[in-house]
N, CA, C and O atoms as a GROMACS GRO file, in nm:
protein
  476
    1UNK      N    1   1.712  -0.405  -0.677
    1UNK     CA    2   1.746  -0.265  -0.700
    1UNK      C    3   1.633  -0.193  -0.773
    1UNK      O    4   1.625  -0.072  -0.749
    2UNK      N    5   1.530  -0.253  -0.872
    2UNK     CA    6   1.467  -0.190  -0.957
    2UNK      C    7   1.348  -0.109  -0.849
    2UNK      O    8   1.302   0.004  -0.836
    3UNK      N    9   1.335  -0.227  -0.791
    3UNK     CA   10   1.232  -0.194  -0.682
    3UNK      C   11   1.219  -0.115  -0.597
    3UNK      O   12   1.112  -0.073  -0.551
    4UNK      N   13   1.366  -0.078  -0.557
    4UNK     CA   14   1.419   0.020  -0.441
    4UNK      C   15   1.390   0.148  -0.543
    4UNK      O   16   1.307   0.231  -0.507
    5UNK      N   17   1.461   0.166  -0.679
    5UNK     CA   18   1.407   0.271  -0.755
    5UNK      C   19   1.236   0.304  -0.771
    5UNK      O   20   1.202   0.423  -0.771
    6UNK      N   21   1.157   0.225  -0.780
    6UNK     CA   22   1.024   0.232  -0.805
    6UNK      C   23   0.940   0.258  -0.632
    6UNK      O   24   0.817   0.269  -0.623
    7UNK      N   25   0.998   0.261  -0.556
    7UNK     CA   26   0.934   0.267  -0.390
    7UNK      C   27   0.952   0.417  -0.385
    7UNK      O   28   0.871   0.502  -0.349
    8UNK      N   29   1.097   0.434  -0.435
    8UNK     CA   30   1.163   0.564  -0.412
    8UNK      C   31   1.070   0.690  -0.528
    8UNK      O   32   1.020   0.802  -0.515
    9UNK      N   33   1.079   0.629  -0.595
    9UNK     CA   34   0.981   0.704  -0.714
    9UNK      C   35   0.839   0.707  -0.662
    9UNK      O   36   0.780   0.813  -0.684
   10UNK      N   37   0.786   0.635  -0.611
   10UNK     CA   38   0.632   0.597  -0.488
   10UNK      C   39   0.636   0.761  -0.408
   10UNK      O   40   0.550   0.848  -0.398
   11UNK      N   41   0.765   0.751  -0.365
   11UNK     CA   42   0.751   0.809  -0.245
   11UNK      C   43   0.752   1.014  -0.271
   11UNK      O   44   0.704   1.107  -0.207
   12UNK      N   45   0.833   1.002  -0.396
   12UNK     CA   46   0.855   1.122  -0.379
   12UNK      C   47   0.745   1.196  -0.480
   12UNK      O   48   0.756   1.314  -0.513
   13UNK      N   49   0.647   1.117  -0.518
   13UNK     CA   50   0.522   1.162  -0.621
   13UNK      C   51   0.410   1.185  -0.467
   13UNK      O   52   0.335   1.283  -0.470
   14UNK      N   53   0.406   1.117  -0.374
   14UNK     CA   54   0.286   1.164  -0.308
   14UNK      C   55   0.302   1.250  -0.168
   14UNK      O   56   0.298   1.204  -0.055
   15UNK      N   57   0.317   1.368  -0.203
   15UNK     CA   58   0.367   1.491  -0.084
   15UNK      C   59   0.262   1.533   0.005
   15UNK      O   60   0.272   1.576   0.120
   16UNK      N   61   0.134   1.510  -0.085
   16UNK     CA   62   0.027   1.590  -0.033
   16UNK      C   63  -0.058   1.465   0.057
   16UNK      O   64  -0.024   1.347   0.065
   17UNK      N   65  -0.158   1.520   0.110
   17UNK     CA   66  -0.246   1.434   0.164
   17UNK      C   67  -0.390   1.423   0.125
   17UNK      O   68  -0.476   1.423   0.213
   18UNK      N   69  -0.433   1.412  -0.047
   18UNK     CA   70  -0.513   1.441  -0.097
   18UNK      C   71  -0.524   1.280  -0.176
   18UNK      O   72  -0.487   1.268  -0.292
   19UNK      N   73  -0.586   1.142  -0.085
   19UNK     CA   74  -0.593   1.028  -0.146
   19UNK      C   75  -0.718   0.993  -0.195
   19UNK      O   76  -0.738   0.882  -0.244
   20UNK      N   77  -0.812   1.088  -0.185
   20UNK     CA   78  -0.901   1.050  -0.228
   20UNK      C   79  -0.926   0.998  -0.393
   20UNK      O   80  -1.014   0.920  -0.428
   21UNK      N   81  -0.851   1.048  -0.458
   21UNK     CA   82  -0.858   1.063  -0.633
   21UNK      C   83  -0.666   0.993  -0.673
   21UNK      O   84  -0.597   1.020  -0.771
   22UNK      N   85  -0.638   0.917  -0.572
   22UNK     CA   86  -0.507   0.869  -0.577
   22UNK      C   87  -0.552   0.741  -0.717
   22UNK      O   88  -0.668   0.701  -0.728
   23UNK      N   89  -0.474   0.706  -0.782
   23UNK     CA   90  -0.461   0.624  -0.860
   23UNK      C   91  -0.332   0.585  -0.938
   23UNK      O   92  -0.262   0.669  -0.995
   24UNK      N   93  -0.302   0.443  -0.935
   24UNK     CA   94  -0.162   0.433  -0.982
   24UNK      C   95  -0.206   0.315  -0.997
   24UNK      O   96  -0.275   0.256  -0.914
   25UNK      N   97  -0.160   0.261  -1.128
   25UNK     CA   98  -0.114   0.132  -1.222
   25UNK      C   99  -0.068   0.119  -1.334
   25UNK      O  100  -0.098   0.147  -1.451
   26UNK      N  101   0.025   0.062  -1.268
   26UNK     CA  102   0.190   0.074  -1.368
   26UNK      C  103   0.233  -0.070  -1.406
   26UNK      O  104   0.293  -0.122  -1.312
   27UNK      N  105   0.225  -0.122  -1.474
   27UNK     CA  106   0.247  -0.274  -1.512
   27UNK      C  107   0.400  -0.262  -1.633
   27UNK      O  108   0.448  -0.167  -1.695
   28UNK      N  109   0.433  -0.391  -1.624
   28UNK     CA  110   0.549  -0.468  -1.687
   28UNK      C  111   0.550  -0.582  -1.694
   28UNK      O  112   0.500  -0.655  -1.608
   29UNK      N  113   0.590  -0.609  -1.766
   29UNK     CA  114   0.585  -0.772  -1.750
   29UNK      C  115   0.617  -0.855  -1.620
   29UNK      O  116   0.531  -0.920  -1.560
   30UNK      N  117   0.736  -0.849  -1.585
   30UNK     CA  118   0.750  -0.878  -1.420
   30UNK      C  119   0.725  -0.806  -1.253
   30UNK      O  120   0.749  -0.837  -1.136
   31UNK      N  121   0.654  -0.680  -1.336
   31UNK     CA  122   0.588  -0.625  -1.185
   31UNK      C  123   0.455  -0.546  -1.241
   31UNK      O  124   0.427  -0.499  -1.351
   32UNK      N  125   0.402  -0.551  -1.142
   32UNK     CA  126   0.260  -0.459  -1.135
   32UNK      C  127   0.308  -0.381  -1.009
   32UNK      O  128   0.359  -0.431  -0.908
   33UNK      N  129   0.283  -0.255  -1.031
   33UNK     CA  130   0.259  -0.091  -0.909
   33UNK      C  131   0.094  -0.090  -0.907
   33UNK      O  132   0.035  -0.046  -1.005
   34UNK      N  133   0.032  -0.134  -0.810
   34UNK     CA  134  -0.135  -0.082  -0.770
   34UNK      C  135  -0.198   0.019  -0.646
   34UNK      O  136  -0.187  -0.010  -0.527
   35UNK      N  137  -0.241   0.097  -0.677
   35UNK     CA  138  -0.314   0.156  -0.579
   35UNK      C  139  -0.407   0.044  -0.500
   35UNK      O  140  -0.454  -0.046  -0.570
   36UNK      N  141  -0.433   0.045  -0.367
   36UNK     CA  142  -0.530  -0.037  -0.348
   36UNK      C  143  -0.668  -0.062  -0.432
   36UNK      O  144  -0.722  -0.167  -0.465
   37UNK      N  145  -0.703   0.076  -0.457
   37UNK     CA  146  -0.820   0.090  -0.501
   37UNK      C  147  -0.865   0.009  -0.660
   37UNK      O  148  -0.980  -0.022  -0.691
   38UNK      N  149  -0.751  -0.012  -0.738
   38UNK     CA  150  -0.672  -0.081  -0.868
   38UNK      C  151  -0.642  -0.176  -0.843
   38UNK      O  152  -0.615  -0.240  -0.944
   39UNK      N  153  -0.622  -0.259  -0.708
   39UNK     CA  154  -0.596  -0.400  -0.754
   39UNK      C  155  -0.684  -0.501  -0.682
   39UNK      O  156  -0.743  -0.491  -0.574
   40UNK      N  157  -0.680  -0.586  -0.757
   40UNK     CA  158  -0.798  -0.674  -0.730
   40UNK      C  159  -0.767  -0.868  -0.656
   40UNK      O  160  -0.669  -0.940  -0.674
   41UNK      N  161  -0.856  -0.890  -0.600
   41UNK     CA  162  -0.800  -1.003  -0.586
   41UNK      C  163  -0.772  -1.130  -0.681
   41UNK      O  164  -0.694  -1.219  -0.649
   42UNK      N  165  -0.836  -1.129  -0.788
   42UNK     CA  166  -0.802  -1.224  -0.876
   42UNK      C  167  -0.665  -1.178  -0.943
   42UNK      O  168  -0.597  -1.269  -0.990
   43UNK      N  169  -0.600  -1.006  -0.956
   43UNK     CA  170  -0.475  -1.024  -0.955
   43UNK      C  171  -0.378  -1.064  -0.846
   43UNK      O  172  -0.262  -1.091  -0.880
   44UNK      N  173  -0.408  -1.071  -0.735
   44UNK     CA  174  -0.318  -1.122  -0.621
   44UNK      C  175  -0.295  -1.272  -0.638
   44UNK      O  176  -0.189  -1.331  -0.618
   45UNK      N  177  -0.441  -1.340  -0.688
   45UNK     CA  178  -0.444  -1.515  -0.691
   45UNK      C  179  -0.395  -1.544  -0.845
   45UNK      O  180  -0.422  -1.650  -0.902
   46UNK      N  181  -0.331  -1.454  -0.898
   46UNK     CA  182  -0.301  -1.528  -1.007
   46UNK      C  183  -0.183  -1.423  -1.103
   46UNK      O  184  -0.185  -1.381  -1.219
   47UNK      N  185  -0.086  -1.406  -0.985
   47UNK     CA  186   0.021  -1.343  -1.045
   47UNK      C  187   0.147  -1.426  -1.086
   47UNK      O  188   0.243  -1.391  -1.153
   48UNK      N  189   0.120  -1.542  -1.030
   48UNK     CA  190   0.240  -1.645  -1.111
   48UNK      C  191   0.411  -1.568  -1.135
   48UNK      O  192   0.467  -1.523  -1.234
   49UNK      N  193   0.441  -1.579  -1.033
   49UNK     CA  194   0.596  -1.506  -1.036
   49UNK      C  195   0.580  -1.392  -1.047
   49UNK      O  196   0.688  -1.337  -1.023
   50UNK      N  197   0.449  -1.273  -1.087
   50UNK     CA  198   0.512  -1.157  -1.046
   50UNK      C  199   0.494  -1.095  -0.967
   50UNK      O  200   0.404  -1.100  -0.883
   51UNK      N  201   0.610  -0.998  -0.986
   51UNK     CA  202   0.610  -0.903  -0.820
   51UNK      C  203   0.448  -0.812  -0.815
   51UNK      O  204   0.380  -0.796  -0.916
   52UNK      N  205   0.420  -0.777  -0.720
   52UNK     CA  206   0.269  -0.681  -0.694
   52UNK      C  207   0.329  -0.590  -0.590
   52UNK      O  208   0.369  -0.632  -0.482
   53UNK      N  209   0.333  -0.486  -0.623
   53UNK     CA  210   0.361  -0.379  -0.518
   53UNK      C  211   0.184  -0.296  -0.469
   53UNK      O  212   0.094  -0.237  -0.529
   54UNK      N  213   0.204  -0.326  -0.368
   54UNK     CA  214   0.025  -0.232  -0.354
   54UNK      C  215   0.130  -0.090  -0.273
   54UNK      O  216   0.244  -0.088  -0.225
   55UNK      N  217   0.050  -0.012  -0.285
   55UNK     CA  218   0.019   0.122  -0.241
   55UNK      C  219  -0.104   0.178  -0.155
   55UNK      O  220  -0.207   0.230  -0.197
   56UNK      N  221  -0.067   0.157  -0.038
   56UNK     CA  222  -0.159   0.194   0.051
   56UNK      C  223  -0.203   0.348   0.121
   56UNK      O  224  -0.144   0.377   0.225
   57UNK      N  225  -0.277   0.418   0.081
   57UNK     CA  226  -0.292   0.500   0.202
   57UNK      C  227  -0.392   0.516   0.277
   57UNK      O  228  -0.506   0.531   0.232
   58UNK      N  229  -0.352   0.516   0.449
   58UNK     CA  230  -0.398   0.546   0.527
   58UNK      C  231  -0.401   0.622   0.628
   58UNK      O  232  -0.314   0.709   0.635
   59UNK      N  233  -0.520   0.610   0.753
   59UNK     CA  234  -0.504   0.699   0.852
   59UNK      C  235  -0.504   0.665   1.006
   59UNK      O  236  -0.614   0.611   1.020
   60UNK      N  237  -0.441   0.668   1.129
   60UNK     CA  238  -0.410   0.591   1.238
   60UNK      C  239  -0.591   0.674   1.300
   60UNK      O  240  -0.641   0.787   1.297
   61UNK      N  241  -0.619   0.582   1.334
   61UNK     CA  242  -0.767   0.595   1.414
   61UNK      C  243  -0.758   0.602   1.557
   61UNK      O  244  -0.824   0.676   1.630
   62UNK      N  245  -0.672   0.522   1.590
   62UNK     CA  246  -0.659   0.502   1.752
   62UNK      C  247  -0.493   0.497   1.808
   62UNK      O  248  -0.394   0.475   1.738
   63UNK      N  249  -0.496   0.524   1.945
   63UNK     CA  250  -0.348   0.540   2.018
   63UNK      C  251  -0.328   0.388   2.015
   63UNK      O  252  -0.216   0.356   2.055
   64UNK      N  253  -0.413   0.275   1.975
   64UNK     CA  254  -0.368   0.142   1.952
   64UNK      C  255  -0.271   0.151   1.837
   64UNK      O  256  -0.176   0.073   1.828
   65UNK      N  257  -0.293   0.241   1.756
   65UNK     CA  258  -0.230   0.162   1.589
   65UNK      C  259  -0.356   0.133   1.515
   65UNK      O  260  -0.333   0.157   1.396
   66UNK      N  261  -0.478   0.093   1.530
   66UNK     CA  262  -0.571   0.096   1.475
   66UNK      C  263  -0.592   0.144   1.343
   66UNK      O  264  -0.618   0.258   1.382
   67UNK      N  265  -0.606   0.155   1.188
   67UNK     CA  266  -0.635   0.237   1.113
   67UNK      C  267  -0.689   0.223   1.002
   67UNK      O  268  -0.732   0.110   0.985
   68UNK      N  269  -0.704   0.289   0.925
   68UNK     CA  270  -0.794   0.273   0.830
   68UNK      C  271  -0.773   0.298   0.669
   68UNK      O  272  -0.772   0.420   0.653
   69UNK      N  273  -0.760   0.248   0.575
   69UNK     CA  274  -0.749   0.242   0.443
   69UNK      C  275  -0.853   0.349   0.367
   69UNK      O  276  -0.974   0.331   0.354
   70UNK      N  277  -0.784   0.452   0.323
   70UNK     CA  278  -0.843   0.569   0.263
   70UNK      C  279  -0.846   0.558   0.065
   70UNK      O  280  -0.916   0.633  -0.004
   71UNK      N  281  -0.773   0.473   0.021
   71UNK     CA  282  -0.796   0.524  -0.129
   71UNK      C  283  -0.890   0.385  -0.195
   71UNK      O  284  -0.866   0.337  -0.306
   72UNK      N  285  -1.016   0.328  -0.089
   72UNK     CA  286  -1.051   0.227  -0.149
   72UNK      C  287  -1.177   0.277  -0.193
   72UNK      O  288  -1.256   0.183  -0.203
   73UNK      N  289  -1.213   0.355  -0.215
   73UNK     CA  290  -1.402   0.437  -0.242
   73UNK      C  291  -1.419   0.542  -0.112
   73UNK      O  292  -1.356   0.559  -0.007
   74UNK      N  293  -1.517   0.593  -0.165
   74UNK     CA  294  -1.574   0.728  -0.091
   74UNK      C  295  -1.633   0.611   0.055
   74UNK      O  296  -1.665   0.492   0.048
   75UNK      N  297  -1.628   0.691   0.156
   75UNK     CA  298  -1.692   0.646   0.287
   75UNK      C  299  -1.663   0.453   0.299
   75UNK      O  300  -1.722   0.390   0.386
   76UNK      N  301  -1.614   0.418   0.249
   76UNK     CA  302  -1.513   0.266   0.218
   76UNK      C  303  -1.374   0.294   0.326
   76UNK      O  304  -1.315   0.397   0.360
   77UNK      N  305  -1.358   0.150   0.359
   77UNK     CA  306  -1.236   0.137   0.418
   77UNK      C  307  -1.223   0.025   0.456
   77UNK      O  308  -1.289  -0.074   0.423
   78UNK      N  309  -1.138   0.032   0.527
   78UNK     CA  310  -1.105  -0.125   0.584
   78UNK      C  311  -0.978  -0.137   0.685
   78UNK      O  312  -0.890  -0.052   0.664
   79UNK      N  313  -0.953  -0.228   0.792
   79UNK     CA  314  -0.902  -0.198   0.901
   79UNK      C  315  -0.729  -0.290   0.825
   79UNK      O  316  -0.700  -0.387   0.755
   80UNK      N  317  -0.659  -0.175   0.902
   80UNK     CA  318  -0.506  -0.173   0.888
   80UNK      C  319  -0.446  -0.130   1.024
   80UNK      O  320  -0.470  -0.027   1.087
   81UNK      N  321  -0.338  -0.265   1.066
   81UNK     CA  322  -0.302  -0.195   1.177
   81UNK      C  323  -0.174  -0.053   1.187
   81UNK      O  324  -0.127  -0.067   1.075
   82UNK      N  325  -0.132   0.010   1.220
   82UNK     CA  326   0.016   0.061   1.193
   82UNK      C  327   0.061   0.067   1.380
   82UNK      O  328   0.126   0.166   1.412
   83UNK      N  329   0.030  -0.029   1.485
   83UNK     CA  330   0.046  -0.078   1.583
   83UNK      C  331   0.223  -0.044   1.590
   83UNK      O  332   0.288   0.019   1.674
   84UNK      N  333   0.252  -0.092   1.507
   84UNK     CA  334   0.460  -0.108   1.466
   84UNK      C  335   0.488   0.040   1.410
   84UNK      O  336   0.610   0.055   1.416
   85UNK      N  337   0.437   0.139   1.366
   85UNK     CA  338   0.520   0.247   1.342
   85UNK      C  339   0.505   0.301   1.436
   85UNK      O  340   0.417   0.301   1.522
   86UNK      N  341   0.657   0.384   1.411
   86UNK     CA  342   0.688   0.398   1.536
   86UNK      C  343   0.658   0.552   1.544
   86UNK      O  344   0.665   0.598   1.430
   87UNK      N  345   0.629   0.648   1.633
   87UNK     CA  346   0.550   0.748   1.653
   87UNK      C  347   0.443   0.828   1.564
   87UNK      O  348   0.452   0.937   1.510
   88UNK      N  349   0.335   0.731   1.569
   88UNK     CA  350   0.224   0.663   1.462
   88UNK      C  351   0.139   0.765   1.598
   88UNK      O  352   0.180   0.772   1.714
   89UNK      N  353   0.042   0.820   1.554
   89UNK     CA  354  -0.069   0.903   1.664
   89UNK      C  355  -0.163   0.958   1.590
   89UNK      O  356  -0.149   1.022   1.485
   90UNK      N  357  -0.319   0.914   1.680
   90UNK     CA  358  -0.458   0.944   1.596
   90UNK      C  359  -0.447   1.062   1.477
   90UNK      O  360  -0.410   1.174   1.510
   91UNK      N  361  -0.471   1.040   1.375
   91UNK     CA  362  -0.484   1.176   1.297
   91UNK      C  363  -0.356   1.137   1.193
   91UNK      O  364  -0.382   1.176   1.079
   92UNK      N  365  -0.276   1.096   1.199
   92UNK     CA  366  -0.172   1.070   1.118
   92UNK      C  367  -0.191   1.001   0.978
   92UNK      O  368  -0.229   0.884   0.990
   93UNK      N  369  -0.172   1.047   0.838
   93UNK     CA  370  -0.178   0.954   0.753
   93UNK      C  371  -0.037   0.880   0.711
   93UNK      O  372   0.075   0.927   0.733
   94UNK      N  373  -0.058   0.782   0.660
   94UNK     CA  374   0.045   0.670   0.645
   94UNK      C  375   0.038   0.634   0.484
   94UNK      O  376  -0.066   0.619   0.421
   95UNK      N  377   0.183   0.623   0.428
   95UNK     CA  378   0.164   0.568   0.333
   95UNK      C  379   0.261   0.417   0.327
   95UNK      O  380   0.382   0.395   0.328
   96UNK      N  381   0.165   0.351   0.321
   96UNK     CA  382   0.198   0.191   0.290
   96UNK      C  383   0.242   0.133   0.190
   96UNK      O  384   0.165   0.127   0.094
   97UNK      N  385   0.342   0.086   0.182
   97UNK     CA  386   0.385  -0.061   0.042
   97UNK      C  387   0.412  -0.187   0.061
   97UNK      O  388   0.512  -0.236   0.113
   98UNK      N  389   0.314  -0.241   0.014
   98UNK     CA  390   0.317  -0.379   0.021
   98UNK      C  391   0.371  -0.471  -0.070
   98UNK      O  392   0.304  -0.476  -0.173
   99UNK      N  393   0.481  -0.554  -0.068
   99UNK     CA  394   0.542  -0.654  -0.176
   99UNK      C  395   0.499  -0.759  -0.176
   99UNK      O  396   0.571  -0.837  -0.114
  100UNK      N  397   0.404  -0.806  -0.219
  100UNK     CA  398   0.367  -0.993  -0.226
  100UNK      C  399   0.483  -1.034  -0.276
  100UNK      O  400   0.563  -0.963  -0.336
  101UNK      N  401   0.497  -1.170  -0.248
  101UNK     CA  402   0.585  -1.279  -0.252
  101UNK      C  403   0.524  -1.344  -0.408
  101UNK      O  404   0.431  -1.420  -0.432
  102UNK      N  405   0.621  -1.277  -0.496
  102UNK     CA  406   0.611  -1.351  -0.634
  102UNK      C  407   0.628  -1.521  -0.667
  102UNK      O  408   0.638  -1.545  -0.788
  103UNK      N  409   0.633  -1.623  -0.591
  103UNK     CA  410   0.634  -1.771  -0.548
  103UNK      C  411   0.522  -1.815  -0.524
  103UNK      O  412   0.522  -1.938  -0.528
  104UNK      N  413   0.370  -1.747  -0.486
  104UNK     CA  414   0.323  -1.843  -0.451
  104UNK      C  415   0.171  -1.738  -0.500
  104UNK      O  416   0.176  -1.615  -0.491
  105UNK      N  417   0.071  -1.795  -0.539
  105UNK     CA  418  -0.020  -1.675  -0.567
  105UNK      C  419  -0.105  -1.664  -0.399
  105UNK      O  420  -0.224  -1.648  -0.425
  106UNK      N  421  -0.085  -1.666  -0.248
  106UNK     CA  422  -0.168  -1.650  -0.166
  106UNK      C  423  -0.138  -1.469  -0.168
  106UNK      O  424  -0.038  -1.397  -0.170
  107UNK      N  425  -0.303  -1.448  -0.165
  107UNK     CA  426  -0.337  -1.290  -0.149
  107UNK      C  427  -0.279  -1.257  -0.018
  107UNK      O  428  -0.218  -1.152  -0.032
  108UNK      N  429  -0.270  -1.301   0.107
  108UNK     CA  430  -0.229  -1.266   0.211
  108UNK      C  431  -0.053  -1.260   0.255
  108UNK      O  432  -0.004  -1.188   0.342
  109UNK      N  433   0.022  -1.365   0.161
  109UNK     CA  434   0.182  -1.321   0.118
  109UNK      C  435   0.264  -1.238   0.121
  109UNK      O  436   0.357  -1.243   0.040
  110UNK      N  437   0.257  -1.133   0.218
  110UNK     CA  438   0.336  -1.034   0.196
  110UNK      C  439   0.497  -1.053   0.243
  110UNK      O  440   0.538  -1.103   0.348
  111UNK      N  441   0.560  -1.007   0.151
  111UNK     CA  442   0.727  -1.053   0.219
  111UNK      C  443   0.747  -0.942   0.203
  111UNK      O  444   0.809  -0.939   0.096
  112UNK      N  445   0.730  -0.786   0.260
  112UNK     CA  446   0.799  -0.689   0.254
  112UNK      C  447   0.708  -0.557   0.288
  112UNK      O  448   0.669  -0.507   0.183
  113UNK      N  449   0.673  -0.503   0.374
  113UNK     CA  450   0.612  -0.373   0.395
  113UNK      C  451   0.715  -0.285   0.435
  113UNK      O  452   0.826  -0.318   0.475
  114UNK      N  453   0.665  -0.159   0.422
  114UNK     CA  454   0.699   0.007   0.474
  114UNK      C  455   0.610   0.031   0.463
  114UNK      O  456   0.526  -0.025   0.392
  115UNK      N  457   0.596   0.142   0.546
  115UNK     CA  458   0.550   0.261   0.630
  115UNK      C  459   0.599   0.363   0.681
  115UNK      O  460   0.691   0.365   0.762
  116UNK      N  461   0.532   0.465   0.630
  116UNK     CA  462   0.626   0.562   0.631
  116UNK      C  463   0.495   0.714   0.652
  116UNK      O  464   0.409   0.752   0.572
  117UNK      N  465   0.534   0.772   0.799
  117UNK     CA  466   0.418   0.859   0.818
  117UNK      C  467   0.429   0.965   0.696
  117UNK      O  468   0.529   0.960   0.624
  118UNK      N  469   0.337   1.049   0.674
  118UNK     CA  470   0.361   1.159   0.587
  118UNK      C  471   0.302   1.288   0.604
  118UNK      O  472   0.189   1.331   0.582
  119UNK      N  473   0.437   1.354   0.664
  119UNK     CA  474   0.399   1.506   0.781
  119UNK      C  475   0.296   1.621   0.670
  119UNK      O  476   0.254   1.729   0.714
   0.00000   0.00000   0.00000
């Protein structure tokens, strides 16, 4: 439930489409909130039971789903598919949440995404 409150709170702080200067990190003892750009991989390999919520935003590049990660540095990015949302089209930004799996420290762990376009 806490979580569903804190996604929901995610969601209704970023209206605009201005990620360049996005930043969010919010820690507790049993969860960390990160912007991509804020979290790092030695916190992914060494969160030991806690939750990591990342915060992604991006932008669909191609009629594949193709796309691209916007709040990691100026002219920076990195490939994200959004292939699965569903009326996802070039030009679209996306905002992403990612839940790692608090059990195991692998960076690649995710037990929980959304996506969610943002008109």
């Amino acid at each position: 439930m806490k979580i569903l409150i804190i996604i929901t709170a995610i969601l209704s702080i970023f209206t605009s489409q201005n990620f360049d200067n996005a930043k969010i990190a919010i820690e507790t003892e049993n969860i960390g909130i990160y912007t991509t750009n804020n979290l790092t991989m030695e916190m992914l390999e060494t969160r030991n039971g806690k939750i990591i919520i990342e915060i992604v935003f991006g932008i669909v590049e191609t009629a594949a789903g193709d796309g691209r990660v916007l709040d990691i540095g100026e002219n920076e990015g990195y490939y994200i598919s959004y292939a699965r949302v569903d009326n996802a089209k070039i030009g679209d930004f996306v905002l992403t949440i990612l839940i790692y799996n608090p059990d195991n420290n692998f960076y690649d762990d995710v037990i929980l995404r959304y996506d969610y376009l943002i008109q």
